[in-house]
C-alpha positions as CSV (number, residue, x, y, z in Angstrom):
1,X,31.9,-5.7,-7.2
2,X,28.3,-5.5,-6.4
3,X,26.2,-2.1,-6.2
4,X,22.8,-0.8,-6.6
5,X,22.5,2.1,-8.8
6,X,20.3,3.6,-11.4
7,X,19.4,2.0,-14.4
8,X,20.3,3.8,-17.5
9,X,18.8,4.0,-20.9
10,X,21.4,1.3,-22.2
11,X,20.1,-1.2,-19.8
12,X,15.6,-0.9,-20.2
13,X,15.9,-3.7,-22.2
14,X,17.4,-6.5,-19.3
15,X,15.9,-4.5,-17.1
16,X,12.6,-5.6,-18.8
17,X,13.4,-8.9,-19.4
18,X,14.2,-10.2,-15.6
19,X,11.0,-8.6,-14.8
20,X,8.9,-10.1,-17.3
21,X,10.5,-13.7,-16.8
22,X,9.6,-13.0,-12.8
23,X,6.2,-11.7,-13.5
24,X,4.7,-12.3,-16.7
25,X,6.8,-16.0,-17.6
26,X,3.7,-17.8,-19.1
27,X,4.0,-15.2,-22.0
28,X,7.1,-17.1,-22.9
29,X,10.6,-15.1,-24.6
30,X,9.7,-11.8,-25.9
31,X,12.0,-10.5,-28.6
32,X,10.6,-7.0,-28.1
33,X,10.1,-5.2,-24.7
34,X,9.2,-1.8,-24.5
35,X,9.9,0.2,-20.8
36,X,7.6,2.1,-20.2
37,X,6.9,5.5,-19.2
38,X,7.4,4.9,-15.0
39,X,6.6,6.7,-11.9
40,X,8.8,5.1,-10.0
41,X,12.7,5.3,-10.6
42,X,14.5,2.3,-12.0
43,X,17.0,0.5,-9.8
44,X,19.3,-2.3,-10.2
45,X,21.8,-4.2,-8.3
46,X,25.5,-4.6,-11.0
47,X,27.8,-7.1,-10.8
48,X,30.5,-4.9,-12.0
49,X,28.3,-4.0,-15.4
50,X,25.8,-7.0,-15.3
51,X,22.4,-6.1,-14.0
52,X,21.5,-9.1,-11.6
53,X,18.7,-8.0,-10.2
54,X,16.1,-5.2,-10.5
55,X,13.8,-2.9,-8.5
56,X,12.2,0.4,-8.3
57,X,11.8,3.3,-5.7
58,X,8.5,5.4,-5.8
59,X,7.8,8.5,-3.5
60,X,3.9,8.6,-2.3
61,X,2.5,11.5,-0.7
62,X,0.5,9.9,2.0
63,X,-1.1,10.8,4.9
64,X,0.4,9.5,8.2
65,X,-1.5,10.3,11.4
66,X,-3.3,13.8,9.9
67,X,-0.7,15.2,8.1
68,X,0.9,14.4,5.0
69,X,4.1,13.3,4.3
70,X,6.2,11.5,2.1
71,X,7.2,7.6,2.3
72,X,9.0,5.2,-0.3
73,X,7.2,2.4,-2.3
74,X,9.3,-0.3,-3.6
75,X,8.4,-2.4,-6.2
76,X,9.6,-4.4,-9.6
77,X,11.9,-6.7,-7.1
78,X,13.3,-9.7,-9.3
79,X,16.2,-11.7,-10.2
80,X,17.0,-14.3,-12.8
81,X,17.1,-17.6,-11.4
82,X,20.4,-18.2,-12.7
83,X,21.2,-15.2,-10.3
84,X,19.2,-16.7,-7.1
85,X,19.9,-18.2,-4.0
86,X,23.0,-15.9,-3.5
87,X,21.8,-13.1,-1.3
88,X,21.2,-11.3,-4.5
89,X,17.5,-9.6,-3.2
90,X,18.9,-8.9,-0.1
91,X,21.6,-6.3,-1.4
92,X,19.0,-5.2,-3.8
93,X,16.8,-4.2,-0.7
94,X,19.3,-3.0,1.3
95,X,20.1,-0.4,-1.1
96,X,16.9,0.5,-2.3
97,X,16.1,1.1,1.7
98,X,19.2,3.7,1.7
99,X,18.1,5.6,-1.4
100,X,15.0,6.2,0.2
101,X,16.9,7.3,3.8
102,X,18.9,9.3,1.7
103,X,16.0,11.0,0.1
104,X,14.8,11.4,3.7
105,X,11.8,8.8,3.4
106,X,11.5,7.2,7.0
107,X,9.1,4.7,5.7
108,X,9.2,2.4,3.3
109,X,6.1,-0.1,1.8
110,X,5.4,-2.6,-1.1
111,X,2.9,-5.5,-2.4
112,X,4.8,-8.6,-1.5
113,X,4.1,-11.8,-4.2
114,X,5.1,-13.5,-0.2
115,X,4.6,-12.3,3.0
116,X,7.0,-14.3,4.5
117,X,9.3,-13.7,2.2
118,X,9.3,-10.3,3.0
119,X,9.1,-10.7,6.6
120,X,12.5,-12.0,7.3
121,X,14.0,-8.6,5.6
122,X,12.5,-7.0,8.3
123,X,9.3,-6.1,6.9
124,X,5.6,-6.0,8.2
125,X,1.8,-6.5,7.5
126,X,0.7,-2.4,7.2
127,X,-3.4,-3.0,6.6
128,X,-5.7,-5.8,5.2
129,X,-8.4,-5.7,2.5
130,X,-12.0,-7.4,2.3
131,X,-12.9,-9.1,-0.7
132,X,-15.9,-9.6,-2.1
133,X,-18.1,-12.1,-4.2
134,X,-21.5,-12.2,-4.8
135,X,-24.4,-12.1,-7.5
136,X,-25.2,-8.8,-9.1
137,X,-28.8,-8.6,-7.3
138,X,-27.8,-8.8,-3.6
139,X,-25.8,-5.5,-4.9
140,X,-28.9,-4.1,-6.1
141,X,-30.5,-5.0,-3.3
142,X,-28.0,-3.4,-1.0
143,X,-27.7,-0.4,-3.4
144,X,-30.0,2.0,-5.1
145,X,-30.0,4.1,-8.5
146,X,-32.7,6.0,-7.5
147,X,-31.4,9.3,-7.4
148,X,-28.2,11.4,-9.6
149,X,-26.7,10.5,-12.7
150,X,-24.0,8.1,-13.7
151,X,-21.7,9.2,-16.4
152,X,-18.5,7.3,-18.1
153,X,-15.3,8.9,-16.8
154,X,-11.6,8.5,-18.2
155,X,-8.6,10.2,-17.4
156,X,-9.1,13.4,-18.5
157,X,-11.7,13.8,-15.7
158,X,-8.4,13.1,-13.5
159,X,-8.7,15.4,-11.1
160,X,-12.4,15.6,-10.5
161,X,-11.4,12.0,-9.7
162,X,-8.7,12.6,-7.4
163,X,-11.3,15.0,-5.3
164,X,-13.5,11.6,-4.7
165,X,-10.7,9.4,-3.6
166,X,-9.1,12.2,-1.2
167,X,-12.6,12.6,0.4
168,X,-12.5,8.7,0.7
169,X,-9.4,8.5,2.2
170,X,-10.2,11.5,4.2
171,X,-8.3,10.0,8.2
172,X,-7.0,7.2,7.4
173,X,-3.3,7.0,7.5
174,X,-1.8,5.9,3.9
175,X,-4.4,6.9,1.8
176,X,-2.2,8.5,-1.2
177,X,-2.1,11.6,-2.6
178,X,-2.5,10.7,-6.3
179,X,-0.8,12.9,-9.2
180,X,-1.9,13.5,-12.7
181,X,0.6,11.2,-14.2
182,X,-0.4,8.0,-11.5
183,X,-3.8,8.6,-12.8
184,X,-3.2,8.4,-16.1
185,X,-0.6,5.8,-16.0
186,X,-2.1,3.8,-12.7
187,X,-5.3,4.0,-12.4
188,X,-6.3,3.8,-16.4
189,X,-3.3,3.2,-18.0
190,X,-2.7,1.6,-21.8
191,X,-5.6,-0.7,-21.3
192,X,-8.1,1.0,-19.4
193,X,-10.6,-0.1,-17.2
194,X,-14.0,1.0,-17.6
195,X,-14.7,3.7,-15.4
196,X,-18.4,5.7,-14.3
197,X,-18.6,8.0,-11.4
198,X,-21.8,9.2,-9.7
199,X,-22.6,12.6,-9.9
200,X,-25.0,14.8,-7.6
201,X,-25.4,18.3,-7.9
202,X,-23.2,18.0,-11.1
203,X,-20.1,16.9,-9.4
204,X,-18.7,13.3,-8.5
205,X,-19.5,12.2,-5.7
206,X,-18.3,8.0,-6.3
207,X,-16.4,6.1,-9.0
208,X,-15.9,2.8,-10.0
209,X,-13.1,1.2,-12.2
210,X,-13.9,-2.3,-13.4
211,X,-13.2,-5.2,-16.2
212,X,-15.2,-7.8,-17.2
213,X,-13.7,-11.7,-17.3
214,X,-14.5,-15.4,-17.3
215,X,-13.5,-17.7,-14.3
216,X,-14.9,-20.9,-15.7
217,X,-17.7,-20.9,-17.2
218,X,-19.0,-17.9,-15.3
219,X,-18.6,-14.0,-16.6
220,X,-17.0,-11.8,-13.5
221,X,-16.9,-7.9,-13.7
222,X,-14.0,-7.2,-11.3
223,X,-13.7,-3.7,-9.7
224,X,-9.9,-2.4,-9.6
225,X,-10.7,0.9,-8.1
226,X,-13.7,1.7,-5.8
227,X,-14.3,5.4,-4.1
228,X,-17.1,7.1,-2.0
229,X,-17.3,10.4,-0.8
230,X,-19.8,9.2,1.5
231,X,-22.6,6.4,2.6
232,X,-25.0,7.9,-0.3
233,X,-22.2,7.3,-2.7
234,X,-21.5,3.9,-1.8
235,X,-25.0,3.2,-2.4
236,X,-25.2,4.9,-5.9
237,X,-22.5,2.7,-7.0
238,X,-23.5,-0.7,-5.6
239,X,-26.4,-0.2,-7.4
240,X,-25.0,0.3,-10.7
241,X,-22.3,-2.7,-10.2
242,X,-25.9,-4.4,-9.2
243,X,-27.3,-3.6,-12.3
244,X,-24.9,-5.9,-14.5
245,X,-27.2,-8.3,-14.0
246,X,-27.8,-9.4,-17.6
247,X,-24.1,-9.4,-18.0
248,X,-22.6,-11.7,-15.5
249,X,-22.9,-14.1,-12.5
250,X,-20.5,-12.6,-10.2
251,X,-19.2,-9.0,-9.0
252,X,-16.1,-9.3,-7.5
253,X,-14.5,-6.5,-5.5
254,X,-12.1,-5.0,-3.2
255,X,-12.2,-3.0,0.1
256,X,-10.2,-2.0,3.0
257,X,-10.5,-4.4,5.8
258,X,-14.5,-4.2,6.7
259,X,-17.7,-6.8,6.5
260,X,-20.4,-4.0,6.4
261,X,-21.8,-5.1,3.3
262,X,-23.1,-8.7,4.6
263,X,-25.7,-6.2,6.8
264,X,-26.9,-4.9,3.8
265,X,-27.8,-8.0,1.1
266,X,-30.8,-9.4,1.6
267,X,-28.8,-12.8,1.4
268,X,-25.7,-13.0,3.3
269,X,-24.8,-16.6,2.6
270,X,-24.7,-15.5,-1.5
271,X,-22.1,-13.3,-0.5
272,X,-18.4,-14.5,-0.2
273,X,-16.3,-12.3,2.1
274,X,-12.7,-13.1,2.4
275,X,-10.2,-11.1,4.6
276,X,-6.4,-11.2,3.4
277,X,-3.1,-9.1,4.3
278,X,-2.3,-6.3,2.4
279,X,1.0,-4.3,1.7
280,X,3.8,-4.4,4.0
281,X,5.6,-1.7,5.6
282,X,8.9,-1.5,7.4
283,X,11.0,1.9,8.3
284,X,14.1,2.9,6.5
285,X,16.0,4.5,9.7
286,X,14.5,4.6,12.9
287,X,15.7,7.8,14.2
288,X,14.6,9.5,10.8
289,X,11.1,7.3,11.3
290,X,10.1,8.6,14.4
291,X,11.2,12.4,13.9
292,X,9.0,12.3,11.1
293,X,6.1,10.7,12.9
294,X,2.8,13.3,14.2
295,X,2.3,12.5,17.7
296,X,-0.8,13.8,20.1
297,X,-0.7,17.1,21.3
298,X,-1.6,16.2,24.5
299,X,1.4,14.1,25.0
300,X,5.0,14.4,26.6
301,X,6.9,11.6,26.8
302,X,10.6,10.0,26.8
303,X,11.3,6.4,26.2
304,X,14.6,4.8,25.3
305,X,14.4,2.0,22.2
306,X,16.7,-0.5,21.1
307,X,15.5,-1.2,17.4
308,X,16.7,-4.5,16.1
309,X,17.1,-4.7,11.9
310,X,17.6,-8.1,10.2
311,X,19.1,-6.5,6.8
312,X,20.8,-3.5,8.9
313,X,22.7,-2.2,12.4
314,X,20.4,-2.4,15.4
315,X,19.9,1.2,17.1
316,X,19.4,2.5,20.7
317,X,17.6,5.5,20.1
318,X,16.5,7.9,22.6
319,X,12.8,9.7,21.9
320,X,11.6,12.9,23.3
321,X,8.5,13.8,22.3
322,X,6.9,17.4,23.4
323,X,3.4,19.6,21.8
324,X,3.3,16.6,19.2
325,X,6.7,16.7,17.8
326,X,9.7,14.1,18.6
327,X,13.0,14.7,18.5
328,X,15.4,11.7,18.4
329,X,18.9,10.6,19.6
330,X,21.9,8.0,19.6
331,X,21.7,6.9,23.6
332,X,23.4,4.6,25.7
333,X,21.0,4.1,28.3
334,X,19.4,1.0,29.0
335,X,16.4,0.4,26.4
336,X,13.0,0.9,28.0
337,X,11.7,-1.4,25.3
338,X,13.0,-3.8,22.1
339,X,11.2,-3.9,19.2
340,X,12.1,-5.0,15.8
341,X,11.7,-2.2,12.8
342,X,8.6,-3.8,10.9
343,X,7.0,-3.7,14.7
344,X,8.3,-0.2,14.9
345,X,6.4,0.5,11.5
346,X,3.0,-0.6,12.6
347,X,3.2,1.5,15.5
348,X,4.0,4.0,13.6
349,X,1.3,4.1,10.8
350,X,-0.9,3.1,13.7
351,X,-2.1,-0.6,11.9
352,X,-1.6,-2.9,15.6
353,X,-1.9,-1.9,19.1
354,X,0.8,-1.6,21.2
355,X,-1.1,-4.4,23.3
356,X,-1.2,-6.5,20.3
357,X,2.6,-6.3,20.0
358,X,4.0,-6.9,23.3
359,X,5.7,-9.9,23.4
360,X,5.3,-10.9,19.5
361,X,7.8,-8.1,18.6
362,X,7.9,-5.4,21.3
363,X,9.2,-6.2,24.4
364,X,8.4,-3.7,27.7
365,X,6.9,-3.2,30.8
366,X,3.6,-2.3,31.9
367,X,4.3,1.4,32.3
368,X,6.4,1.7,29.2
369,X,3.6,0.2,26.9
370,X,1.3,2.9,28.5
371,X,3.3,5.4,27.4
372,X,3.9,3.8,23.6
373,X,0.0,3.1,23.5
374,X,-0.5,6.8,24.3
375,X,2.3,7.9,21.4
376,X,1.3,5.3,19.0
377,X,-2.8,5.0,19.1
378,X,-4.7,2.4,16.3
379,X,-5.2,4.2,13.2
380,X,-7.3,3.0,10.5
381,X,-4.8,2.3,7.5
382,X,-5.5,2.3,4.1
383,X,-3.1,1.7,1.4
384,X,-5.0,0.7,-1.8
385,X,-3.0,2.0,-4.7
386,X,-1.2,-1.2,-6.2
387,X,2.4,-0.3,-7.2
């Protein structure tokens, strides 16, 4: 009989093992594995007693539309390939999505190795990032030191940390509300990154988390983790990646979905700016989904929904929304629109238009996608944590 359930103490060590042959194979057989300390809760789907397959379930306090809430983070999804090609991940998922409804988490994201992988489970693009290459100089040319102090930071400086990436996320929808214990095991970890944050009037106002590597023949520095309070911030901090100079050829680094630096080098064609989809969201229920959504104030609506689920039951839902809450039904009316539940999710989180949609996963009529674009405006979504 196959079930997912929690993995128990007796189990780290296959638990560890089908993730490090999925993610880390070019290590080779490890005769020790250690698990450990985790956010995230350890799942696994059991053939009876066998663990076939793994996975994890995190809770992230993120903001959705100007409020905070709660939403589930999957992650650690693997399965032996003696175990593949038998619908293996697909159970896996399916229970992992009703923990997290049973937790009442009407959302659910992760960092697919695929996209399209992901896709058919019902899954959806949530935001895209902006990468970066470029010489040191066109940073110091787009930056300046001239001003504050830099100091080294680790993660005992956590939470004046967490005050600067708050401020950065400050509207956006899924920017994450980061705890002691994600900053300590996340952000720096057992090999940390170096880390400086700029300082003015004595308190952080920027940080920067990088490493340095070789790519070729060339030295990178490679930011993981990059927050600004502010324009003046982001300048500070360009100019101190910039002044790596003497160190290596390249900076690469990582930003949400934007091309504002190639106004600021004095050299755009040194700079290489690649745009690539980010994490992927999808909801767990629907009804729990959109009862747990903000909505404008200013906005009273009804609309009926038929919400198709690959992995799950489709639902006709009726909504009501009235003073920026929504309340939401079983109907049996006729559907005002059909829309599958990763389309559902980036209306939600506000990533795509309701124009952008229609007819490539939302189906409705003029007046109806009025009324959804007026519910559901864009939002600008921001998901950076890795889990």
């Amino acid at each position: 009989m196959l079930a997912v359930r929690r993995v128990p103490e007796s189990d780290f060590d296959r638990y560890r093992q089908l993730i490090q042959y999925a993610f880390h194979p070019e290590d080779g057989p490890q005769s020790e594995l250690t698990a450990p300390e985790r956010i995230a809760d350890r799942y696994g789907l059991y053939e009876d007693d066998r663990l076939v397959a793994t996975g994890a379930l995190y809770e992230l306090e993120a903001r959705l539309r100007g409020s905070w809430t709660t939403v589930g983070g999957i992650a650690a999804v693997s399965s032996p390939p003696e175990h593949r090609r038998s619908g293996n991940v697909e159970r896996l998922l399916d229970g992992l999505l009703a923990k997290a409804r049973d937790r009442g988490l009407g959302l659910a994201a992760l960092w697919p190795f695929e996209h399209a992988f992901y896709r058919q489970f019902g899954w959806a693009i949530a935001s895209r990032y902006t990468t970066y290459e470029l010489p040191p100089e066109q940073l110091a040319a787009a930056g300046t030191t001239e001003r504050g102090t830099f100091e080294r930071v680790g993660p005992d400086d956590w939470e004046r940390l967490e005050a600067v990436q708050r401020a950065h996320g400050a509207g956006t929808t899924l920017s994450i509300r980061r705890s002691e214990q994600w900053w300590r095991n996340r952000t720096f970890g057992d090999d940390p990154p170096w880390a400086y944050a700029w300082l003015d009037g004595g308190e952080p106002r920027g940080y920067v988390t990088y490493t340095f590597e070789t790519a070729g023949e060339e030295d990178v520095l490679r930011t993981e983790d990059f927050s600004a309070a502010d324009r003046e911030a982001r300048r500070h901090l360009l100019g101190l990646l910039g002044t790596h100079d003497s160190q290596v050829g390249t900076v690469e680094f990582t930003l949400a979905e934007e091309a504002a630096l190639l106004d600021a080098v004095s050299d755009p064609e040194a700079v290489s700016c690649s745009m690539h989809a980010g994490p992927m969201i999808r909801v767990t229920d629907p009804e729990l989904a959109l009862e747990s959504c903000p909505y404008p104030g200013d906005v009273d609506a009804r609309v009926a929904l038929e919400v198709t689920d690959p992995i799950g039951d489709d639902r006709r839902l009726g909504l009501t929304v009235e003073d920026g809450a929504g309340v939401c039904a079983p109907t049996e009316a006729d559907p005002d629109a059909t829309l599958d539940v990763g389309t559902l999710a980036q209306l939600l989180v506000g990533y795509r238009a309701v124009e952008d949609v229609r007819g490539r996963g939302l189906d409705c009529d003029e007046e109806t996608a009025a009324t959804l674009e007026a519910l559901f405006p864009r939002e600008n979504v921001q998901l950076r944590e890795f889990f």
